[in-house]
C-alpha positions as a LaTeX table, in Angstrom:
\begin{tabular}{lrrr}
\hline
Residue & $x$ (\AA) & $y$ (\AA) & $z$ (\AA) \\
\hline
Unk1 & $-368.27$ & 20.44 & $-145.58$ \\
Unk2 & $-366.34$ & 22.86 & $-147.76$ \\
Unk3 & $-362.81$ & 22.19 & $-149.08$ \\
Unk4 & $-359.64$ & 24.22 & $-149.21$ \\
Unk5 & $-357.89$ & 24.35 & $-152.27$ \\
Unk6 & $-353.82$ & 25.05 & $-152.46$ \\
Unk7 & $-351.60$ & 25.00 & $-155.75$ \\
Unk8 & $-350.93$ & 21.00 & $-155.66$ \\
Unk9 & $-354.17$ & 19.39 & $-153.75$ \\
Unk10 & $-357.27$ & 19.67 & $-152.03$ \\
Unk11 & $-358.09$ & 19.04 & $-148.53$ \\
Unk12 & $-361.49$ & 19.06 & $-146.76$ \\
Unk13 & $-361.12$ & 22.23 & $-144.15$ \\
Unk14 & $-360.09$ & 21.60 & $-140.50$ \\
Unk15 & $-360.78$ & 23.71 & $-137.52$ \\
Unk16 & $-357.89$ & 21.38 & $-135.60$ \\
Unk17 & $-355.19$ & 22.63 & $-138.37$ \\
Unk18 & $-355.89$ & 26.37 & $-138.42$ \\
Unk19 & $-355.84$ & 26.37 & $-134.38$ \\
Unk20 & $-352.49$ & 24.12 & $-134.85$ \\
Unk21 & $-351.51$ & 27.48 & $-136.99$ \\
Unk22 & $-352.48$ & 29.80 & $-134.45$ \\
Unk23 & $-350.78$ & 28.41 & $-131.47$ \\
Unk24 & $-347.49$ & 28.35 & $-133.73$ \\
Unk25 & $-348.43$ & 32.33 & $-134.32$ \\
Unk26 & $-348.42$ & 32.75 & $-130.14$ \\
Unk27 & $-352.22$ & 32.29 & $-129.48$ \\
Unk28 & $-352.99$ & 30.35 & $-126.79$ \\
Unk29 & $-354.58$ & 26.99 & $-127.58$ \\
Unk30 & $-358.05$ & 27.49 & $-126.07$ \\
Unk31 & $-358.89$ & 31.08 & $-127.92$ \\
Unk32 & $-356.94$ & 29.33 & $-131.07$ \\
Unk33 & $-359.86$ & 27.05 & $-131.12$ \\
Unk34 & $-361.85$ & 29.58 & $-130.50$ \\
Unk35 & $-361.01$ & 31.82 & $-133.35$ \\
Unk36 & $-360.52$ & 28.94 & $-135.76$ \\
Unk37 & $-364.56$ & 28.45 & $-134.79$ \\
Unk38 & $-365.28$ & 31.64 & $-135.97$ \\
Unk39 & $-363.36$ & 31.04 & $-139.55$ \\
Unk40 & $-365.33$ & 28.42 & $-139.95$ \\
Unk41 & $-368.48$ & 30.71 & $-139.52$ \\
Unk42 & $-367.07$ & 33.26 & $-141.94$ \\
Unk43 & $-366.71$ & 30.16 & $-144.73$ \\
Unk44 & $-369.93$ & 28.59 & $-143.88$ \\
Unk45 & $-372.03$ & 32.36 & $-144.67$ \\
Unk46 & $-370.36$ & 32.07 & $-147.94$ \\
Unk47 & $-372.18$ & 29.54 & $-149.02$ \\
Unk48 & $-369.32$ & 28.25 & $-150.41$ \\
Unk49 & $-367.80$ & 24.44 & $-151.40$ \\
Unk50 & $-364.07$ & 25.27 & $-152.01$ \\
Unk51 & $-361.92$ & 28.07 & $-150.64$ \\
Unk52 & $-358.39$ & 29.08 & $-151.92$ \\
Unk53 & $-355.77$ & 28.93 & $-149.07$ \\
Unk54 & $-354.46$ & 32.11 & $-150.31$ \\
Unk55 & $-358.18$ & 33.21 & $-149.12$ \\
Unk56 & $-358.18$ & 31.49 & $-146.09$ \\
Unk57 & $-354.64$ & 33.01 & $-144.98$ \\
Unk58 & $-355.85$ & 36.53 & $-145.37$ \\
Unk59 & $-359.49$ & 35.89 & $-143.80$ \\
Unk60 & $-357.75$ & 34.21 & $-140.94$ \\
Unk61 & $-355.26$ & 37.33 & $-140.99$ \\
Unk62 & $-357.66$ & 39.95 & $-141.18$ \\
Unk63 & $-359.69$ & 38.19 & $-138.18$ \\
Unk64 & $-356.51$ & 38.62 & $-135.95$ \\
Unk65 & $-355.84$ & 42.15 & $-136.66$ \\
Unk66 & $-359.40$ & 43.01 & $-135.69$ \\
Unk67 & $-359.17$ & 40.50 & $-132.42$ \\
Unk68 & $-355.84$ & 43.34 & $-131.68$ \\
Unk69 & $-353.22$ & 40.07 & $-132.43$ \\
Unk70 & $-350.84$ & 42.40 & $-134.22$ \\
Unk71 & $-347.90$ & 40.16 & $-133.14$ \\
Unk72 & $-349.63$ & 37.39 & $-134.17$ \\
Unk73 & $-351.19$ & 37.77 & $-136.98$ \\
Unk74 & $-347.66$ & 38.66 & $-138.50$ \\
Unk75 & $-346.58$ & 35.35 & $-137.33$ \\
Unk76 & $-349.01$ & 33.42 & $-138.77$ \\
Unk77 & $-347.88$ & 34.64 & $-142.13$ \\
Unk78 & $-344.34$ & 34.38 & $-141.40$ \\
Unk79 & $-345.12$ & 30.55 & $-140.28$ \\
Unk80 & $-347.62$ & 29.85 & $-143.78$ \\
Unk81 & $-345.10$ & 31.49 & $-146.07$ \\
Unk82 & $-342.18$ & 29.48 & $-144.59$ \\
Unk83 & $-344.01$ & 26.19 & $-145.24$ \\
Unk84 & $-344.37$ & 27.19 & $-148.64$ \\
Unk85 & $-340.88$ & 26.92 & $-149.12$ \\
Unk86 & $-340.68$ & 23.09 & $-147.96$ \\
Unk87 & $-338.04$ & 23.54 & $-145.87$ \\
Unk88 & $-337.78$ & 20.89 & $-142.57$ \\
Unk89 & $-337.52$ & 22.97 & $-138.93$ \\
Unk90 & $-334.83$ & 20.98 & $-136.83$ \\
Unk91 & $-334.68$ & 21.98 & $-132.81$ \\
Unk92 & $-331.85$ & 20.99 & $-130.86$ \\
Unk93 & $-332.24$ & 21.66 & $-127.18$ \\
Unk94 & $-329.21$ & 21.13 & $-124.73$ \\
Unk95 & $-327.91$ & 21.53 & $-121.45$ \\
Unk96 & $-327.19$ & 20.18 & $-118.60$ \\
Unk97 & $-328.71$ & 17.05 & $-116.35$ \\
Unk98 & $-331.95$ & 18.11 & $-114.62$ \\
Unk99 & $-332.55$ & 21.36 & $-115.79$ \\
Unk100 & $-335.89$ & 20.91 & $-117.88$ \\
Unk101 & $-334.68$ & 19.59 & $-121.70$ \\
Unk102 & $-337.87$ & 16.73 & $-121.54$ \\
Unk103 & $-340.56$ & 19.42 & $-120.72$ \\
Unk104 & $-339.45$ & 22.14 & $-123.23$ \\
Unk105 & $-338.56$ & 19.81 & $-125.25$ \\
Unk106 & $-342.65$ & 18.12 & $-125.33$ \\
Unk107 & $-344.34$ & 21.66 & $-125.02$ \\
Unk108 & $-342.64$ & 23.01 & $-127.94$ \\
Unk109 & $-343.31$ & 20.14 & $-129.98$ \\
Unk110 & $-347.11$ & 20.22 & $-129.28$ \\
Unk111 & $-347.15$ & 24.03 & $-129.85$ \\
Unk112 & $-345.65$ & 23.78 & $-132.96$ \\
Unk113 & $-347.64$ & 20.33 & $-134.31$ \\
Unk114 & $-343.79$ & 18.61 & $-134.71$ \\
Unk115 & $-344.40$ & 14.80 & $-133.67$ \\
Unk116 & $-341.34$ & 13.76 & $-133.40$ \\
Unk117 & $-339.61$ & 14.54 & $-130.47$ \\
Unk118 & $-336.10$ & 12.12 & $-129.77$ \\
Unk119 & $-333.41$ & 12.26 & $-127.09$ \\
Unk120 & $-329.87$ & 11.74 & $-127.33$ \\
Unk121 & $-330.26$ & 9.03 & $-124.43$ \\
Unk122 & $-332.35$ & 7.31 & $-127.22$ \\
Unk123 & $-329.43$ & 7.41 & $-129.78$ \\
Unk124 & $-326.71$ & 6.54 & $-127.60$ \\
Unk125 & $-328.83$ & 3.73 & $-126.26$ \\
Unk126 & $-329.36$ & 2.11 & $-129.98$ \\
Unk127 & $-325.19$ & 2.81 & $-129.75$ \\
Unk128 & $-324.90$ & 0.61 & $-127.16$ \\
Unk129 & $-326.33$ & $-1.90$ & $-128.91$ \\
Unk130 & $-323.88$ & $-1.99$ & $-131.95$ \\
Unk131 & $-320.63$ & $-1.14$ & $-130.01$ \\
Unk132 & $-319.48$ & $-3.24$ & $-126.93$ \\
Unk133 & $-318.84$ & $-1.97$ & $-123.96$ \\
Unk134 & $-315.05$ & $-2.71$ & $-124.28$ \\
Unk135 & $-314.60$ & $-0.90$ & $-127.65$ \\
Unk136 & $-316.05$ & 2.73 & $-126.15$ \\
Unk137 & $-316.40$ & 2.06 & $-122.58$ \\
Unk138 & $-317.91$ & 5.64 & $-121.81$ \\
Unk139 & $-320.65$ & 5.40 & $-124.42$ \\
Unk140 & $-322.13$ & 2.69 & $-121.62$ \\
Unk141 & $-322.61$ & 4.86 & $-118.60$ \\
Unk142 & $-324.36$ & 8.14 & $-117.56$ \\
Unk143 & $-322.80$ & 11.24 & $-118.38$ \\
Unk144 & $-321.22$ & 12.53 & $-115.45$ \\
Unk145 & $-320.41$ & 8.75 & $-114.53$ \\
Unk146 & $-318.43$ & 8.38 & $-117.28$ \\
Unk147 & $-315.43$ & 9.65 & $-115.60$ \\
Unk148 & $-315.16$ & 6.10 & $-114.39$ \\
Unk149 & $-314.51$ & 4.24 & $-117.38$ \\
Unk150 & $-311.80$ & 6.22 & $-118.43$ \\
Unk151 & $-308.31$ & 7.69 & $-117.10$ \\
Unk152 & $-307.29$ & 11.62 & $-118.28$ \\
Unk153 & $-304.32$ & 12.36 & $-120.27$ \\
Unk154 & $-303.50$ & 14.24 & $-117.68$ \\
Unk155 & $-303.67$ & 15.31 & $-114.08$ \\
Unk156 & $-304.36$ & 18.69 & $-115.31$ \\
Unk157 & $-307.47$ & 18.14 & $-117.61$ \\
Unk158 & $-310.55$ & 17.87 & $-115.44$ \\
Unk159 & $-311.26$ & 13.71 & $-115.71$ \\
Unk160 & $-315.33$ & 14.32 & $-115.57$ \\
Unk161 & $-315.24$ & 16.72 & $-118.67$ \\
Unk162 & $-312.47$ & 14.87 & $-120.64$ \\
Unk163 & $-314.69$ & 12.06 & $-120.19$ \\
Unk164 & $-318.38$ & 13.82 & $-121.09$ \\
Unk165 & $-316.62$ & 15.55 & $-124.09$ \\
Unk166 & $-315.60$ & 11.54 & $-125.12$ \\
Unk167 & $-318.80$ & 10.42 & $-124.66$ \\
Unk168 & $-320.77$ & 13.63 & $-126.85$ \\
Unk169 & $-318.21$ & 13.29 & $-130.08$ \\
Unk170 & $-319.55$ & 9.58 & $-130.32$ \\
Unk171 & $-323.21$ & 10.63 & $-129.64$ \\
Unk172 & $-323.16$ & 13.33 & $-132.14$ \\
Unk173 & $-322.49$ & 10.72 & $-134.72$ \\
Unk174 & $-325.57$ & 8.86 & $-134.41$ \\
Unk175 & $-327.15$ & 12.73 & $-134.05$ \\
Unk176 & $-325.81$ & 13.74 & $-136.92$ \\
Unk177 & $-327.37$ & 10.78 & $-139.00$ \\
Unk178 & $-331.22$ & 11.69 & $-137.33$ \\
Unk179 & $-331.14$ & 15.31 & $-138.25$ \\
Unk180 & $-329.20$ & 14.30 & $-142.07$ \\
Unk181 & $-332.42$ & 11.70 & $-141.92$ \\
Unk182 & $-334.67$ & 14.47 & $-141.14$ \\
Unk183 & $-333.53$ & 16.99 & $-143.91$ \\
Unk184 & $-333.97$ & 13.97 & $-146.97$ \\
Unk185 & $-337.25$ & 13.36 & $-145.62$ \\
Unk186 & $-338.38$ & 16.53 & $-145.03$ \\
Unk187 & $-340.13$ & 16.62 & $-141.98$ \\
Unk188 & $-339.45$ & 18.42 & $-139.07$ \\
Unk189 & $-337.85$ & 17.37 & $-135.78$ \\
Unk190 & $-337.01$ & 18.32 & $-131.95$ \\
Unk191 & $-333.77$ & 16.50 & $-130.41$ \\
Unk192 & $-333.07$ & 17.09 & $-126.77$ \\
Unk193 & $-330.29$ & 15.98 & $-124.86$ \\
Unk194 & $-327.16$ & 16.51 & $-122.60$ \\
Unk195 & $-325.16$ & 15.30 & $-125.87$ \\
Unk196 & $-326.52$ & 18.52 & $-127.92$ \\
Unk197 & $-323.14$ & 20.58 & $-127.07$ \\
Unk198 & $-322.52$ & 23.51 & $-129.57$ \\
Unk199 & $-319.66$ & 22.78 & $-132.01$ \\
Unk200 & $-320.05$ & 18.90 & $-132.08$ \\
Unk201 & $-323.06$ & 18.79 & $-134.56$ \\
Unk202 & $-321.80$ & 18.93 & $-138.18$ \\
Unk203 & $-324.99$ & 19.42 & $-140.76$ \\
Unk204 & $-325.22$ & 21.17 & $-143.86$ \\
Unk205 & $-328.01$ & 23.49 & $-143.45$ \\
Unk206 & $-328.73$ & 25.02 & $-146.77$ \\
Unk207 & $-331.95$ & 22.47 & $-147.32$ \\
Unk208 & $-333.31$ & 23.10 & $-143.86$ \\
Unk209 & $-333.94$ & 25.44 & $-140.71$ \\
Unk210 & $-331.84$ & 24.27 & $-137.69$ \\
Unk211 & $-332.10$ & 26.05 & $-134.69$ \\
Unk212 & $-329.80$ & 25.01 & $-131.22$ \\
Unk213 & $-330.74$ & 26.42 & $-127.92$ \\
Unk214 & $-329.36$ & 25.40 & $-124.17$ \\
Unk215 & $-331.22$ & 25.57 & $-120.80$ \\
Unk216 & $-329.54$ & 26.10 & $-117.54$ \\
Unk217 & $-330.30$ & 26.97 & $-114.12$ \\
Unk218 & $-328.25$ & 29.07 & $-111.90$ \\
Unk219 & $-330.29$ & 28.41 & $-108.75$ \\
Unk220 & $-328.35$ & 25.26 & $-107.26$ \\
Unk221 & $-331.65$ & 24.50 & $-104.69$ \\
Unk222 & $-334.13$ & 24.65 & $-107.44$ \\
Unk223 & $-331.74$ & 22.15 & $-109.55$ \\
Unk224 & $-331.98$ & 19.48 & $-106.99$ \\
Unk225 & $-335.91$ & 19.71 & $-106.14$ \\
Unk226 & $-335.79$ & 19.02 & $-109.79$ \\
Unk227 & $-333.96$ & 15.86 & $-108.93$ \\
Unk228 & $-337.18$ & 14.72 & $-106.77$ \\
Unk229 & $-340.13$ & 15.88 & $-108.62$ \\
Unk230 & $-338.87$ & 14.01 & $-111.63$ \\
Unk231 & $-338.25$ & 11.16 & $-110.01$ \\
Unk232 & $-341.58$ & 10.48 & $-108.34$ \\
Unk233 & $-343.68$ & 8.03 & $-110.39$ \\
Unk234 & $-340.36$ & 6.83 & $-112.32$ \\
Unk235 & $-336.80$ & 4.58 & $-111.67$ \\
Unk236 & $-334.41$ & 7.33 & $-111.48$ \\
Unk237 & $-333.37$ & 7.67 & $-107.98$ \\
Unk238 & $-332.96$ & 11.21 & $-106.84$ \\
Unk239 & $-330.15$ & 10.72 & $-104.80$ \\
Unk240 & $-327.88$ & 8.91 & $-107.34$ \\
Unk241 & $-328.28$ & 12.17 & $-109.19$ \\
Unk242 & $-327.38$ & 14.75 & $-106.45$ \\
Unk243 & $-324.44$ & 12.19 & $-105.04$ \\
Unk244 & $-322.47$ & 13.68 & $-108.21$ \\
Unk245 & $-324.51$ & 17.16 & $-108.04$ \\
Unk246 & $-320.95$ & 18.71 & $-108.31$ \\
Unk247 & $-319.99$ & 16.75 & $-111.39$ \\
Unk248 & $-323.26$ & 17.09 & $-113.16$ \\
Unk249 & $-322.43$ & 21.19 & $-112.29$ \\
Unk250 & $-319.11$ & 20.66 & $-114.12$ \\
Unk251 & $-320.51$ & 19.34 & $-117.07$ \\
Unk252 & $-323.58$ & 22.18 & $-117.15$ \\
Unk253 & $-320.79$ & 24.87 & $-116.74$ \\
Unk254 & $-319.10$ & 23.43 & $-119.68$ \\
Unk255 & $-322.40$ & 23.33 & $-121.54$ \\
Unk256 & $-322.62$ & 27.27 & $-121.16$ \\
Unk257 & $-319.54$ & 28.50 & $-122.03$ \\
Unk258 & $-319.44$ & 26.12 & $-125.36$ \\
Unk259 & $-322.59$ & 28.06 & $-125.95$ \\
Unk260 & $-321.25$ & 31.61 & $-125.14$ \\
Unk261 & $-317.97$ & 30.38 & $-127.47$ \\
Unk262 & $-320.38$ & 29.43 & $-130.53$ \\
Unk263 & $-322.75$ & 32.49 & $-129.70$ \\
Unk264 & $-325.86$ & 29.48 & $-129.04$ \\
Unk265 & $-328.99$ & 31.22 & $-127.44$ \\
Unk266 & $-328.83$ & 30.78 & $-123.56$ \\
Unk267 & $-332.14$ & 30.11 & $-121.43$ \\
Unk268 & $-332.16$ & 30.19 & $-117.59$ \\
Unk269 & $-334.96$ & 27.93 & $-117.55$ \\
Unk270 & $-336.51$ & 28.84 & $-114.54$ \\
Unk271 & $-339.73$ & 29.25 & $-116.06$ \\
Unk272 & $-341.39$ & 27.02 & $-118.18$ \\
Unk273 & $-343.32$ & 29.86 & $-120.40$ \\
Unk274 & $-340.56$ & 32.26 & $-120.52$ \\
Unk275 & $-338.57$ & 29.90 & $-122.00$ \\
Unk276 & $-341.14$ & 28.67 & $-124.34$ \\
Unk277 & $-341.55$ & 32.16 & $-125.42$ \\
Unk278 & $-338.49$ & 33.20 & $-125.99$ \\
Unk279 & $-337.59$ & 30.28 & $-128.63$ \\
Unk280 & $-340.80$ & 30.63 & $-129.87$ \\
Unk281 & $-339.94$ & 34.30 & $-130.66$ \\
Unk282 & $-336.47$ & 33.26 & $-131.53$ \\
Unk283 & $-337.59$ & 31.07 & $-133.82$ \\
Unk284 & $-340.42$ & 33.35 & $-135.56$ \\
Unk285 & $-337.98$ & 36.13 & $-135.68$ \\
Unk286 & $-335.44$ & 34.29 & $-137.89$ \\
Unk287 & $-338.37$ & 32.59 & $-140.32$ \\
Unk288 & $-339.04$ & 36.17 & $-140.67$ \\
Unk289 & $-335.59$ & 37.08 & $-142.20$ \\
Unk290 & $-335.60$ & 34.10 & $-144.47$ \\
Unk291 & $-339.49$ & 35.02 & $-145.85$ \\
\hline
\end{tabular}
């Protein structure tokens, strides 16, 4: 057992943290543990009891190079010198009803070693419980039910996005005080959620990393199998969901062009990789800048 040794504490070396490390570079979890394995060869022919984790980083780095993980290795610095600089990551990913937040949302999280993972239902929920239904009558129904509770200002505002746009400017509150919760504590967070709409979360970023993307789908049949393959095993009915397909379309197309408007990365999330790749690289890219 051999320690590694960083400017402010010790900790006894583990092969499941430097694989965590690697799959945040881009390497796939198997062959992370793999190489992380090998690291721990290197160390133990050393003969050694404590490493420096300056050491470590450029053993690990040097390994990846050789392996031909060119990409990667300069990610894995890019990820070790950003967590020098104590900054929280937050990950906001919106869009529409059905199109795949949940998944992306759980992937990314595990790829990245970021435990907590909360949806907006979750906040508005906890909502519900401190504000009656007859104060804010659309914070107590689905979003593209909400339409219901309320009556437009006027016959030429579209009722199910007048109503949707009530319902996110009260969610965003209670989002708002997560990711403000997040950045005192420091640690770092994924929020999904229909209620993530660009331009209605207000944080002051300069003590954190905050990153907003929204998924969509284009392909209306691929939408509604959705529908029935997340149903199975659960309560949500399928058909409750595609009775108001049309609505929960309105509400996705409004979604999109908020994101166009505030220039918020777009994903046609009609693969699960792809779209784990691309904020992945997104996100690396950006790190990048900053170290």
């Amino acid at each position: 057992m051999f320690t590694v040794r960083t400017k402010k504490y010790k900790l006894p070396f583990s092969r499941g943290i430097l694989a965590r490390s690697l799959t945040r570079a881009g390497i796939e979890i198997v062959e992370a543990y793999h190489i992380a394995e090998e690291i721990r060869d290197v160390l133990e022919k050393k003969k050694t009891e404590e490493i420096l984790s300056e050491e470590l980083m450029e053993i690990t780095y040097i390994l990846l190079n050789d392996k031909g993980y060119k990409k990667e290795a300069k990610n894995y610095l890019v990820w070790r010198k950003f967590r020098e600089l104590g900054k929280p990551i937050i990950i906001l990913i919106g869009g529409g009803t059905g199109v795949g937040k949940s998944a992306i949302s759980s992937d990314l999280g595990y790829r990245l070693g970021i435990r907590s993972i909360i949806g907006t239902d979750t906040v508005r929920e906890v909502m519900r419980k401190i504000i009656s239904e007859g104060l804010l009558p659309t914070l107590h129904t689905s979003s593209f039910k909400a339409y219901s509770t309320v009556e437009s200002p006027s016959p030429y505002i579209n009722k199910t996005i007048y109503a949707f746009e009530t319902q996110v400017k009260y969610v965003s509150v209670g989002v708002e005080a997560v990711i403000s919760r997040a950045i005192q504590e420091g640690f770092n967070l994924v929020i999904n959620g229909i209620h993530l709409v660009p331009g209605y979360i207000n944080i002051r970023k300069e003590n954190s990393k905050i990153f907003h993307f929204v998924l969509y789908l284009k392909d209306n049949e691929e939408h509604i199998n959705r529908f029935y393959a997340r149903s199975y095993g659960t309560s949500r009915n399928a058909e409750s969901y595609i009775k108001e397909f049309k609505r929960i379309l309105d509400i996705q197309d409004f979604i999109v062009n908020k994101a166009r408007e505030y220039d918020v990365p777009l994903i046609e999330n009609n693969s699960l990789e792809k779209s784990l790749n691309f904020i992945m690289d997104h996100i690396t890219g950006e790190l990048a800048k900053e170290v």
